[in-house]
C-alpha positions as CSV (number, residue, x, y, z in Angstrom):
1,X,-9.5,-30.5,44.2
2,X,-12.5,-28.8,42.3
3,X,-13.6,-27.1,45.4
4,X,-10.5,-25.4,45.5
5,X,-10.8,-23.8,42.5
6,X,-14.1,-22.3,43.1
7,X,-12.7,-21.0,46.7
8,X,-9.7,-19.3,45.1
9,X,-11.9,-18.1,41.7
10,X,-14.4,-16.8,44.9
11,X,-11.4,-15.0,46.7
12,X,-10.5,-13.2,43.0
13,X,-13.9,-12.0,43.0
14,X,-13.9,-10.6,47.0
15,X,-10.5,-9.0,46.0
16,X,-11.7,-7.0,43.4
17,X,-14.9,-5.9,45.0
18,X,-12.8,-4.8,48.4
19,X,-10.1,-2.7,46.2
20,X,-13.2,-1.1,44.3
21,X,-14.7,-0.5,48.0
22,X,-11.4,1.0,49.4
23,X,-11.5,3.4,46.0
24,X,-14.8,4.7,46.5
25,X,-14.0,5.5,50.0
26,X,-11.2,7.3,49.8
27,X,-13.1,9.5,46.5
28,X,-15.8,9.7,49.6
29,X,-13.3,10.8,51.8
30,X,-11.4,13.3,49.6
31,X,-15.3,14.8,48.7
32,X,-15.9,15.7,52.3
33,X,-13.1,17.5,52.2
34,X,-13.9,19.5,49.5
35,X,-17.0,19.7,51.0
36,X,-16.0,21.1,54.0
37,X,-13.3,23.6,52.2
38,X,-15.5,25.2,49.9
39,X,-18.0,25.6,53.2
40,X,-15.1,28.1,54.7
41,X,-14.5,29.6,51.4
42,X,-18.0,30.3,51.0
43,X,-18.1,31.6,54.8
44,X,-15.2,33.5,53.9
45,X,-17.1,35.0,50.8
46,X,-20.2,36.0,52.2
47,X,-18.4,38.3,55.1
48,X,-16.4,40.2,52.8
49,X,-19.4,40.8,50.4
50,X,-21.3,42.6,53.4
């Protein structure tokens, strides 16, 4: 029974670590979006300044 344990201690860990992965990839996600918005808004800018 020991073994168990560990295994289901192990899968607590894995858990936590794949949530904080699925976080930081929807923040990387969201930031290439904002990325790519303030790229048009810039775009946007520098034609109407000319």
């Amino acid at each position: 029974m020991e073994p168990l344990a560990i295994v289901f201690q192990g899968e607590d860990v894995m858990d936590g670590i794949y949530k904080d992965a699925q976080v930081m990839r929807k923040e990387m996600q969201l930031l290439k979006l904002d990325v790519k918005r303030l790229a048009k808004q810039n775009t946007r800018f520098l034609t109407s300044v000319r």
